[in-house]
N, C-alpha and C positions, 0 to 999 in steps of 0.2 A: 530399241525395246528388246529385251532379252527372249519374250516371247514366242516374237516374232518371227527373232534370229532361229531360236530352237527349234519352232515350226518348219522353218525353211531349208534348216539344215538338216530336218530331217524326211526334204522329200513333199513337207506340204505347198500348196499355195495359198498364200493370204489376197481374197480379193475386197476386201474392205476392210480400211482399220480407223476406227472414230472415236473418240472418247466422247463422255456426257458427265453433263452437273449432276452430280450427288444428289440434289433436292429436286432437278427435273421430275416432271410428272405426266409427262407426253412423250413419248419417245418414237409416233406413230412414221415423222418423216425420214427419222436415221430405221426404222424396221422397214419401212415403205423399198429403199434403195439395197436393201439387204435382200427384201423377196425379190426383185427385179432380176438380182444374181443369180439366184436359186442355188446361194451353196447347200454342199453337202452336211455343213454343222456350222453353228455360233456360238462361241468361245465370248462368255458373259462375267466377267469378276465385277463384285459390286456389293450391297449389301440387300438391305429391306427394298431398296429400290428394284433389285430384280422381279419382283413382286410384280408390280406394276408393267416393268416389261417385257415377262411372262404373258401376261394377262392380255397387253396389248399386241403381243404379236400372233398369238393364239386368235384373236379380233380378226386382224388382215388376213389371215390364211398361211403365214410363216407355218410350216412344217420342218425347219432344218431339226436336225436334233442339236439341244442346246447341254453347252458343259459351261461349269463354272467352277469355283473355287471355294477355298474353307468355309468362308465366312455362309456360304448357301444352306449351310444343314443350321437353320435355324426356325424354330417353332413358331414364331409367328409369322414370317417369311412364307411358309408352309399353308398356315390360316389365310393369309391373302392373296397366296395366288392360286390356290385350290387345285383342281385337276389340272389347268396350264402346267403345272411344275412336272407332272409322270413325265418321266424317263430324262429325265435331265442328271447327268453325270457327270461327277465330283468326286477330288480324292478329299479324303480326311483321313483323321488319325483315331476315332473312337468307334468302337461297337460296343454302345451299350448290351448286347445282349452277349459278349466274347464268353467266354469258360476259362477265361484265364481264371487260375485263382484269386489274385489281387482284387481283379477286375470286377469280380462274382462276390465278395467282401464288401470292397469299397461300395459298389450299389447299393448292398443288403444296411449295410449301414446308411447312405444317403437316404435312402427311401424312409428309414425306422427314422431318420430327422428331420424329413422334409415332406415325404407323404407321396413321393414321385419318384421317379427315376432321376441318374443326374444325366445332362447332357456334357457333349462334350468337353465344352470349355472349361465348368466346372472340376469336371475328371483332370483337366490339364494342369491346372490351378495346386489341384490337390496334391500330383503326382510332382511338379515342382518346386512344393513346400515339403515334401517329403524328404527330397533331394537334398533341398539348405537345410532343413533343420539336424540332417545328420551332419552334412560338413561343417555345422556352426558347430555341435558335439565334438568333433572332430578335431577343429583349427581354435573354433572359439572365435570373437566378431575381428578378425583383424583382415582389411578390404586383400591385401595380396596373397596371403594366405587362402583365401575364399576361394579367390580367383584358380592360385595354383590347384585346388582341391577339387574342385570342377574339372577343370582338366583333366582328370586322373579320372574320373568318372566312368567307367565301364560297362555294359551291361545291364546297372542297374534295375533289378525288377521293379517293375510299375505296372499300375493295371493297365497298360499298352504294351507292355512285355519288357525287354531289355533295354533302354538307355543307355546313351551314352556322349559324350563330348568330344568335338574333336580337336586340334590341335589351333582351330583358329577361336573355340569358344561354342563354335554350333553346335546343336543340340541333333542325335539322331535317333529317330524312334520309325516305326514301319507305317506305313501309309497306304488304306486302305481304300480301293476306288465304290464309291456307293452311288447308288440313283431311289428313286423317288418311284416307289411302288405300291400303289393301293393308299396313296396319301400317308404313305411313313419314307422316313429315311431307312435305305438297307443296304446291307453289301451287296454288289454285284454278282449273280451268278450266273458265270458263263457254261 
């Protein structure tokens, strides 16, 4: 597990690693063996189901500080696990609330069409349909063309700032680490 590796190559210790079912809904005996540890954090990727295991390890007395991944800054996620979720820290790539200019547009418009703020995913969606739809202008729909056009990609402003592609197709944009304060997602400030 790449994780793992990175973890350890950088010094940490991994003292329990377990996976779980997606649709589980008890997670009490793999948290049970986790406080027994008493580590110092627990590293949670997963989705809505975090919810739940929030909730129940806040139950036993788990206090580690918990991190997890993208998929966590989600509003209903948020509604069901209530105050469990404060201080739980995660990178993402959106601040709805940035000064970018793009960034500060794109909202004003979402909001005049939707009645809300947008969340991240939607901001993601947008900024790379922005992307194609210029290289489709560009190349026009021919699939190698596209591809080489992407490539070339630099830069790019988006309301997450600069964009860009690399040489194997990956997409690079800056990554911002946020936690869970006052029952909102925020960037962290240290």
């Amino acid at each position: 597990m790449e994780v793992v590796q990175g973890i350890e190559e950088r010094g940490g210790t991994i003292v329990f690693n377990e996976g779980y079912d997606s649709a589980a809904t008890d997670f009490r005996t793999a948290l049970a063996k986790i406080k027994a540890l008493q580590p110092e954090a627990v590293f949670m990727p997963g989705y809505l189901e975090m919810a739940t295991l929030l909730k129940q390890a806040r139950e036993i007395g788990l206090q580690s500080q918990f991190y997890s991944s993208f998929p966590f800054e989600n509003v209903q996620l948020l509604e069901i696990a209530g105050e469990t979720a404060e201080g739980v820290t995660y990178p993402f790539f959106f601040d709805e609330n940035s000064t970018n200019p793009i960034m500060v547009d794109y909202q004003k418009r979402y909001k005049a069409r939707y009645g809300r703020p947008s969340e991240g995913f939607a901001a993601l969606a947008f900024g790379g349909m922005t992307i194609i739809v210029d290289v489709l202008r560009k190349v026009g729909p021919v699939s190698e063309k596209i591809k080489d056009e992407l490539y070339k990609v630099k830069d790019y402003p988006s309301p997450f700032g600069p964009v860009s592609f690399d040489e194997m197709g990956d997409i690079g944009i800056s990554i911002l680490i946020k936690t869970v304060k006052d029952r909102k997602f925020v960037v962290l400030q240290e």
